[in-house]
C-alpha positions in Angstrom: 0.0 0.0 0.0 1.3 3.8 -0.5 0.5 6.3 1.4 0.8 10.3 1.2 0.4 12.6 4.1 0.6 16.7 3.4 2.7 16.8 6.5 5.6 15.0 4.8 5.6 16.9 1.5 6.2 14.9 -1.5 7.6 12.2 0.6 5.6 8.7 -0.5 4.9 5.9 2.2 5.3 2.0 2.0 3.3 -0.3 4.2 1.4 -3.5 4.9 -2.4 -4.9 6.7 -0.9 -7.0 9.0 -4.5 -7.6 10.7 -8.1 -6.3 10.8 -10.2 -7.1 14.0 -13.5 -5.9 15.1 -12.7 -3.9 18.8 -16.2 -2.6 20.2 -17.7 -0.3 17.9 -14.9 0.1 15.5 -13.0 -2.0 13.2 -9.3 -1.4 13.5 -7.0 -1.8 10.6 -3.2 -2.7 12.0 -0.6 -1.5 8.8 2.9 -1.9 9.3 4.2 1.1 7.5 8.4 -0.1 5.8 9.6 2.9 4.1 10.9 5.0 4.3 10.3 4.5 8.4 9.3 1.7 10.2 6.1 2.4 12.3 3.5 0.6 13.5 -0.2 2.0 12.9 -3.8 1.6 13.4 -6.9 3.1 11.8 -10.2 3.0 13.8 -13.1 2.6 11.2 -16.2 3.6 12.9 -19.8 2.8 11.1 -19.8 5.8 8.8 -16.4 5.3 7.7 -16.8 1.5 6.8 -20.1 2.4 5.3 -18.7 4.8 3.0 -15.7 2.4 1.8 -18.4 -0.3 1.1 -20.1 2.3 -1.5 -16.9 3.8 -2.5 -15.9 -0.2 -3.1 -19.3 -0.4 -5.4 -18.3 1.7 -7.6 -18.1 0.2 -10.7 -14.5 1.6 -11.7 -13.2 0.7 -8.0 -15.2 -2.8 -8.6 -13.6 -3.7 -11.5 -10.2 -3.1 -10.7 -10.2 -4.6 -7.5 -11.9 -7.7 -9.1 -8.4 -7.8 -11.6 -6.5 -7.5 -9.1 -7.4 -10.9 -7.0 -6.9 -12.3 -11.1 -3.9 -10.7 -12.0 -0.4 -11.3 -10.2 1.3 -7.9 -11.2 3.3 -6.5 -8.6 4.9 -3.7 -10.0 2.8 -0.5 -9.2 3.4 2.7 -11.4 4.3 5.5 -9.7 2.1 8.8 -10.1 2.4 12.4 -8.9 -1.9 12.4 -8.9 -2.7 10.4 -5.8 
């Protein structure tokens, strides 16, 4: 996964989901972030949030490439200046 924050400038993250468990009322994502630091986060999704990434999911643009992508076994991402 790649991450950008505005905080860090141009700077572009690495990391992994190394888990995803249901805590209470949120469901917390753990990522180990690799490059260019190693840190270890979590992101609380709370109803709304996991409500709008199911729609945002649905999208049939977002559908389709995430359907190709449990098909295809590219690994090299393109970079890109737009995210």
């Amino acid at each position: 996964m790649r991450l950008r924050s505005t905080g860090l400038g141009k700077t572009e993250i690495e990391g992994k989901v190394i888990d995803v468990k249901k805590v209470d009322d949120v469901v917390i994502f753990y990522v180990d972030i690799i490059k260019p630091v190693k840190w270890k986060t979590r992101m609380a999704f709370q109803q709304n949030d996991l409500r709008g990434l199911f729609f945002a999911v649905l999208k049939p643009k977002n559908l389709w490439y995430i359907t190709r992508a449990f098909f295809s076994n590219q690994e090299k991402v393109h970079r890109t200046e737009t995210f």
